[in-house]
C-alpha positions as CSV (number, residue, x, y, z in Angstrom):
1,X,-29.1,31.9,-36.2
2,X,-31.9,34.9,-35.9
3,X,-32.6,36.3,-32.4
4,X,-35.3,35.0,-30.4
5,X,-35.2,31.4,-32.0
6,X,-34.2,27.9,-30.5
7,X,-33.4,24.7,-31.4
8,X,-32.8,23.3,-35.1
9,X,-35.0,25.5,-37.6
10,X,-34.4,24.3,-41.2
11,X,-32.5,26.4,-43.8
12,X,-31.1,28.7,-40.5
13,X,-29.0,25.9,-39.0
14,X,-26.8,25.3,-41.8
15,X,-28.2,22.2,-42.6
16,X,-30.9,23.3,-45.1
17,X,-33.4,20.2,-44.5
18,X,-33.5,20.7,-40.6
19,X,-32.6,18.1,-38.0
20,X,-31.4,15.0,-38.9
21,X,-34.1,12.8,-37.9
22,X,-33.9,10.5,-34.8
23,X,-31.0,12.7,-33.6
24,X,-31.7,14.7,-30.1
25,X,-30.6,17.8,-28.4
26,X,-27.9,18.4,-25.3
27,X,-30.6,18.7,-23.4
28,X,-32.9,15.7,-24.3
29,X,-29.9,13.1,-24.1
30,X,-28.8,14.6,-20.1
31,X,-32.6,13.8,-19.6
32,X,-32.7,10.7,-21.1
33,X,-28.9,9.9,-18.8
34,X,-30.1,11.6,-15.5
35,X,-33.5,9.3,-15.8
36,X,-31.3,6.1,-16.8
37,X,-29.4,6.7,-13.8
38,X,-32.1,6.7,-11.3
39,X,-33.6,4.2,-12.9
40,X,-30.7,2.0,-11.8
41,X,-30.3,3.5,-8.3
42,X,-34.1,2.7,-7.5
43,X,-34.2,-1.3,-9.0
44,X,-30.7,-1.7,-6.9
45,X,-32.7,0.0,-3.9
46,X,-35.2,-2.3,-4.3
47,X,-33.5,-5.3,-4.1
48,X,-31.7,-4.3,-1.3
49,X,-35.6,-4.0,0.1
50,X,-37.2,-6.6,-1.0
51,X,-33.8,-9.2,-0.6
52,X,-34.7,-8.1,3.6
53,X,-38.0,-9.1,3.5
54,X,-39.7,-12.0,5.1
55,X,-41.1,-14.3,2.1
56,X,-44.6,-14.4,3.8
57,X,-44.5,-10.9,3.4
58,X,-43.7,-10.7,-0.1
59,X,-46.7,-13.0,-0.7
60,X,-49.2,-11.5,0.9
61,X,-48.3,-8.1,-1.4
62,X,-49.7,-10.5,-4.3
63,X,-51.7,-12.8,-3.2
64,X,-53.3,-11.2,-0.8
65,X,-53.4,-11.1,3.5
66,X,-54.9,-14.6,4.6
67,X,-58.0,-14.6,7.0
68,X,-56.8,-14.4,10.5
69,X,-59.6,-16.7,11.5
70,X,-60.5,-20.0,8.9
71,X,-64.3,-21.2,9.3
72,X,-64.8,-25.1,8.7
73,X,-67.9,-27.4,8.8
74,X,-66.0,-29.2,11.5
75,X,-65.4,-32.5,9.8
76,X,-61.6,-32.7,8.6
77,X,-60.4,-34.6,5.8
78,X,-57.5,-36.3,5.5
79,X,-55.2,-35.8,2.5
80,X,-54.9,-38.8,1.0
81,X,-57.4,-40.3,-1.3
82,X,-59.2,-43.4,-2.3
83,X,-58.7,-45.6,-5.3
84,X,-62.4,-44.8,-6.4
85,X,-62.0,-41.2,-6.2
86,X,-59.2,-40.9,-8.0
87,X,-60.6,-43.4,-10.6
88,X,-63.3,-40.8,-11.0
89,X,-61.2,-38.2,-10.9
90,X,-59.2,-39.3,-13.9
91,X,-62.4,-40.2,-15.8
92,X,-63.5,-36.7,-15.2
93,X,-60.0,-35.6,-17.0
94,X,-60.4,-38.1,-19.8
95,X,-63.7,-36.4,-20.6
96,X,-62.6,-32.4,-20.2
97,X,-59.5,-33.5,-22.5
98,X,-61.6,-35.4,-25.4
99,X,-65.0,-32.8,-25.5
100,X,-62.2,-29.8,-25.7
């Protein structure tokens, strides 16, 4: 190979096309190891992390940090509901399902 040039020049390497393509240099495939490697390192770090966390916390990183303080109108509802409103409520469905 001439002085002064690097990597795979066609016609100079001995293979007169060049490069194979899709094959990589020394170089490129410690790269692609080294980065392969921390890859790893970090995702087993992070379930070491995240394995220690409280589950509130994780939630709060996607949904969001609930209000400290909740405002009502004062009148609480109990959970359970009446025959009519679910009646109505399944009436409601019936119509979303058939106009869609």
């Amino acid at each position: 190979m001439p002085k002064g040039i690097k990597g795979f020049v066609k016609g100079v390497s001995g293979n007169p096309n060049g490069r194979p393509e899709g094959s990589k240099n020394k170089e490129t495939l410690l790269k692609e190891e080294r980065r392969a490697i921390f890859d790893r390192m970090a995702s087993e770090r992070w379930e070491e992390i995240i394995s220690q966390l409280p589950p509130t916390y994780i939630a709060d990183q996607f949904i969001g940090k609930s209000a400290d303080k909740v405002e009502h109108s004062g009148e609480i509802k109990t959970g359970t509901l009446s025959s009519e409103a679910i009646a109505l409520a399944e009436e409601e469905l019936k119509k979303r399902i058939t106009n869609e």
